[in-house]
C-alpha positions in Angstrom: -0.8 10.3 -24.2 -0.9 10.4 -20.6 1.4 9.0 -18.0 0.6 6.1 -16.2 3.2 5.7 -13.2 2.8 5.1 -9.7 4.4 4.9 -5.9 3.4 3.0 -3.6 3.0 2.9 0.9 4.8 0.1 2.3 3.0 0.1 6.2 4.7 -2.8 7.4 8.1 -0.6 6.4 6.6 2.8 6.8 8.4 3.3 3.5 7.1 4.8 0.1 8.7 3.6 -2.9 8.6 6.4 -5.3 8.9 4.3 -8.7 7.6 1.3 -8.8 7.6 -1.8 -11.3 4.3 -3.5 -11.1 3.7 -7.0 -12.9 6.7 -9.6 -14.1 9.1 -8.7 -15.9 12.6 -9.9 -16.7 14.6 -7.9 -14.7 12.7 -6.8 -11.6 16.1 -5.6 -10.2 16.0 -2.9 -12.6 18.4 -0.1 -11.4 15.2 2.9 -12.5 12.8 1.1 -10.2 12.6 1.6 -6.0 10.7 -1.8 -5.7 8.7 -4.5 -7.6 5.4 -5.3 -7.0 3.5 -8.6 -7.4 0.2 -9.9 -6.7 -0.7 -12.9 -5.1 -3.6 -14.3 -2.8 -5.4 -11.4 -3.5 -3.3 -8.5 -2.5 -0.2 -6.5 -3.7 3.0 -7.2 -2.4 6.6 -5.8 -2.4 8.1 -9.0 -3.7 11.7 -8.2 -1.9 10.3 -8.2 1.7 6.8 -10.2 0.8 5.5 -6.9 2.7 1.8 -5.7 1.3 1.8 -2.4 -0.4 -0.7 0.4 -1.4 -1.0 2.5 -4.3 -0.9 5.9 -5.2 -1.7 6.4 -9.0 0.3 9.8 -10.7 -2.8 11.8 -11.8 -0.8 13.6 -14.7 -0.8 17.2 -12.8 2.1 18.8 -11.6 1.9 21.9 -8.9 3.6 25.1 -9.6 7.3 23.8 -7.7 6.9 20.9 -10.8 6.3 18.4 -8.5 3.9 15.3 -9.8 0.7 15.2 -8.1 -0.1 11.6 -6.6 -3.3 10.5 -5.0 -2.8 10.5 -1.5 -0.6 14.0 -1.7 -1.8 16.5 0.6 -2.1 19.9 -0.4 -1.8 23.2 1.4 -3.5 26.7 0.6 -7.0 25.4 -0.7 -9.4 28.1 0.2 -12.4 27.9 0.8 -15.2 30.6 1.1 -15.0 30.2 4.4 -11.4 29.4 5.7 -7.9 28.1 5.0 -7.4 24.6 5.1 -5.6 21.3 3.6 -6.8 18.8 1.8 -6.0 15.4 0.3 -5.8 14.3 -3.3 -8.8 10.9 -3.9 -10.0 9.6 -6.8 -13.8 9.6 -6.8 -14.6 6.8 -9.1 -18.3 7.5 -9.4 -17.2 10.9 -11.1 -14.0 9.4 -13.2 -11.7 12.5 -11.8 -10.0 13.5 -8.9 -10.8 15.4 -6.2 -10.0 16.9 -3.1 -11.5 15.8 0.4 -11.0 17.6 3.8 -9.9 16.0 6.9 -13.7 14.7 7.4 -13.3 12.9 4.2 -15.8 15.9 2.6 -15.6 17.0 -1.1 -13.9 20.4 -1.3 -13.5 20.3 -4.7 -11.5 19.0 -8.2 -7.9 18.9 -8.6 -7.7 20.2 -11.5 -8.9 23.9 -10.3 -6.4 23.1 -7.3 -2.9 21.0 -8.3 -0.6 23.8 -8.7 -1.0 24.4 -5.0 2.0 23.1 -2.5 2.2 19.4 -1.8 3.0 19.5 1.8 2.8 15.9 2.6 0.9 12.5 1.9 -1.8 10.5 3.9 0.8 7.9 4.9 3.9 9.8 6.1 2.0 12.8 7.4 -1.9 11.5 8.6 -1.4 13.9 11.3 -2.1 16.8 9.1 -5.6 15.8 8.4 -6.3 15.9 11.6 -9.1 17.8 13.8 
């Protein structure tokens, strides 16, 4: 069975919380979780700081350093035919999988041929990567 775990960008906060409870529970305070999330009037929230957070599903890979592969990630020596280049981790839900997109948002292809590459940032902490 797969994992299903996820982190998610706080942009108010400019914080990612890496493990994240999302849902009630009993004990939202739970010492394993980095934040709860709740949802309410239509968006998710960090329910500490009432703060509006996105998520970044775990898409069961792990690159060759071990480290999980989370949409969002950005990963470094893709190659191309043509040149050397980063590109960012997206779930294309018209295909059910996930791929990788360039910094022009263009399909360079699936992670799976791709996630043992090196995850040298994310979309939220480093958006300065994708750029021209």
């Amino acid at each position: 069975m797969r994992e299903i775990k996820f982190r998610a960008w706080c942009g108010e906060q400019k914080r990612m919380f890496n493990k994240v409870l999302i849902g009630n529970t009993s004990d939202p305070s739970h010492e394993d979780y980095t934040a709860h999330c709740i949802y309410r009037d239509g968006c998710w929230y960090h329910s500490d700081e009432h703060d509006s957070v996105e998520f970044m599903q775990y898409t069961g890979f792990k690159n060759l350093e071990g480290k999980e592969v989370y949409e969002g990630d950005i990963l470094s020596d893709v190659e191309s035919e043509f040149e050397f280049f980063l590109a960012r981790v997206h779930y294309d839900e018209s295909q059910g999988k996930y791929v990788l997109l360039d910094w022009r948002g263009e399909y360079t292809g699936d992670l799976d041929e791709w996630y043992e590459c090196p995850i040298v940032g994310n979309i939220h902490q480093n958006p300065e990567l994708l750029r021209d």
